[in-house]
N, C-alpha and C positions, 0 to 999 in steps of 0.2 A: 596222773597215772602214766602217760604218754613218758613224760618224762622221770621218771623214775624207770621204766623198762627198756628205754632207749638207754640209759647211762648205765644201770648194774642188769639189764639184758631181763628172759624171762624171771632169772632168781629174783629181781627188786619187786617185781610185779609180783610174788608168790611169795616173797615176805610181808610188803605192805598187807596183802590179805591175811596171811597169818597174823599179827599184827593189830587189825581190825575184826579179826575174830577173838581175838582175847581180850582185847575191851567189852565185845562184845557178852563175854559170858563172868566177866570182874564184874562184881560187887563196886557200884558205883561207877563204874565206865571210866576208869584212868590205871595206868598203870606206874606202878613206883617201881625204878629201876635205879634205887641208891643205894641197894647196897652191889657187891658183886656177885652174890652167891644169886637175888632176882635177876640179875642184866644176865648170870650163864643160863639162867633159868630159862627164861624166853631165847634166847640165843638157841639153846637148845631145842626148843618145839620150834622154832624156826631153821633147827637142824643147818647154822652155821656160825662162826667163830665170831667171839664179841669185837670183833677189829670191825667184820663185815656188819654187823650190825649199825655199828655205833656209826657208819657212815651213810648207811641207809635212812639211819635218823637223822644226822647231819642235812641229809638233801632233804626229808621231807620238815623241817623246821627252815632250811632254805626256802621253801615252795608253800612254806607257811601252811603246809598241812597237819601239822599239830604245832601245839603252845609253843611259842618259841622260849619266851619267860621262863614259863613252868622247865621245861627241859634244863636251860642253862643254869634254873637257881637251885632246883631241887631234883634232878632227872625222874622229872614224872611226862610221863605221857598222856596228853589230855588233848583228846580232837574234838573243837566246836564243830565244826562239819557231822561225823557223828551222831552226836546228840541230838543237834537237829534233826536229821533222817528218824532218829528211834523216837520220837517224841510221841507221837501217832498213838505209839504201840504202849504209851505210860498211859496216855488221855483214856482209853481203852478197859484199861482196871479197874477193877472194881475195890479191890484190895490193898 
């Protein structure tokens, strides 16, 4: 986190969180960003331009904070970090 707000300032810190709140409420906890019309989509609830985006994903795939694989083959966004934290909250269910 340190470094993703050190490099793109408070915005990278306030996208990552964006970001991880949309995983958070996706059906299945990943995000597909292949085509363009999804990448403006989040672009857009993270209220800045797909250029800025796509390098904030750049860095956190550098820092190996989500898939790097998954990103480069299919631009899907899947953080094991993540899931682990929410796992708690599946074990929990009844349903």
């Amino acid at each position: 986190m340190f470094i993703i707000e050190s490099k793109f300032g408070n915005d990278g810190y306030a996208k990552w969180v964006k970001i991880l709140r949309e995983l958070a409420v996706t059906n299945k906890h990943y995000l597909d960003l292949s085509s363009l019309q999804k990448m403006k989509y989040l672009a857009a609830k993270c209220r800045i331009n797909e250029a800025r985006l796509l390098e904030i994903i750049s860095e956190l795939c550098d820092l190996e904070e989500i898939n790097v694989a998954l990103w480069a083959d299919k631009k899907i966004i899947w953080c094991d970090k993540f899931i682990e934290n929410i796992q708690d909250a599946y074990k929990r269910r009844n349903n």
